[in-house]
C-alpha positions as CSV (number, residue, x, y, z in Angstrom):
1,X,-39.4,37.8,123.8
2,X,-39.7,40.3,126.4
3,X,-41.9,38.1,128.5
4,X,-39.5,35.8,128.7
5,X,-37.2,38.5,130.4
6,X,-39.6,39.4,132.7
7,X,-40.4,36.1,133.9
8,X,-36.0,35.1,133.6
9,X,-36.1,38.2,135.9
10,X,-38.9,37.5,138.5
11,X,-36.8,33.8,138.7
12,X,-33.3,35.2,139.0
13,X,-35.2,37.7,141.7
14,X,-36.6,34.7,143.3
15,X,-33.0,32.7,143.3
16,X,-31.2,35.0,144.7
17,X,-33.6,35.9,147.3
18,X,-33.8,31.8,148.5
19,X,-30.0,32.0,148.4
20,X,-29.5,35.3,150.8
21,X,-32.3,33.3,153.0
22,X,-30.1,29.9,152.7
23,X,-26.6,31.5,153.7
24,X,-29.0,33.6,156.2
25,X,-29.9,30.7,158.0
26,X,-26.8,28.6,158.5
27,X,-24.8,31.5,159.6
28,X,-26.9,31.8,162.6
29,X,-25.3,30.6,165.6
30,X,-27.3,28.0,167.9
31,X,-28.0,28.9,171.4
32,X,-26.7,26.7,174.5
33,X,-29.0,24.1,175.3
34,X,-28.8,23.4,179.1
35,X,-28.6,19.6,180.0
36,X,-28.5,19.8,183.8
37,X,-30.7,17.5,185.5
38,X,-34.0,19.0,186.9
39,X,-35.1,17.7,190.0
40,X,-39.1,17.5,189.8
41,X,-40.9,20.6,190.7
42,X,-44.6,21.0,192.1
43,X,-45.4,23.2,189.2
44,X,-44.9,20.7,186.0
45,X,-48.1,20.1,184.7
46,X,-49.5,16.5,185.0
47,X,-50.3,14.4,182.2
48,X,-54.1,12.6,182.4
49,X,-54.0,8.8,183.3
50,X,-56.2,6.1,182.3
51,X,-55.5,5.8,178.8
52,X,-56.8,2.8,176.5
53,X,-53.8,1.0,177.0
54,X,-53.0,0.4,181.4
55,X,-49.6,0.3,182.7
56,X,-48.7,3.1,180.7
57,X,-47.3,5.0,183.8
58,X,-44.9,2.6,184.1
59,X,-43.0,2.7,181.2
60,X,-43.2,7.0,181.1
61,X,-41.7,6.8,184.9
62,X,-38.8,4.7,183.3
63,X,-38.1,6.8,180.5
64,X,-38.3,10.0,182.9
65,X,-35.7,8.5,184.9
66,X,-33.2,8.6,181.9
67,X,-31.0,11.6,181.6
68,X,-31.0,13.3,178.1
69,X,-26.9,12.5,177.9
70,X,-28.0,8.9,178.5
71,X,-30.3,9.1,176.1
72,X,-28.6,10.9,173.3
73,X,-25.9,8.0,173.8
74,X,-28.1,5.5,173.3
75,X,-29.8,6.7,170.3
76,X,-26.5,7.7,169.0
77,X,-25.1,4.3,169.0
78,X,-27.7,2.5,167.6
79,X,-28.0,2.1,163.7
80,X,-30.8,4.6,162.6
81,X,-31.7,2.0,159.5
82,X,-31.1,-1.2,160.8
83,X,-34.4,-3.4,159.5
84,X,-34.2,-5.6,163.3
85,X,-34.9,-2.2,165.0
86,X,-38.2,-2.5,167.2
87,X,-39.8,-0.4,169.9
88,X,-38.4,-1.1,173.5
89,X,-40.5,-3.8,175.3
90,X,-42.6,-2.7,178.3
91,X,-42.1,-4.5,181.4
């Protein structure tokens, strides 16, 4: 019997612990994410070309031109489980 009341205690220990963690965690406040548009500057590293697939540079100069507002809209409205969904065409 008393190993069971060591290893209800070592649980109980355990549970609480998780819990203090949990409530821990989502009474943390988030920190301000800035959204402002950054222009392009010289020191952004540049991604390698000439992957397997061409015309890549293409569609990443079209999706860099999209502000994350726009963007967040966009993926917002759409339905996240909707079967039809399929990856936006390249032009």
């Amino acid at each position: 019997m008393r190993r069971w009341t060591i290893i209800n205690g070592i649980l109980v220990i355990m549970v609480v612990l998780l819990g203090f963690e949990i409530a821990r965690t989502w009474g943390r406040v988030l920190p301000a994410i800035d959204t402002a548009p950054r222009a392009g500057s010289p020191d952004q590293p540049h991604e390698k070309g000439g992957g397997k697939k061409g015309g890549g540079d293409k569609a990443a100069a079209a999706r860099a031109q999209q502000q994350p507002p726009v963007l967040v809209a966009a993926i917002g409205d759409k339905d996240l489980f909707d079967p039809t969904r399929r990856p936006p065409a390249v032009d």
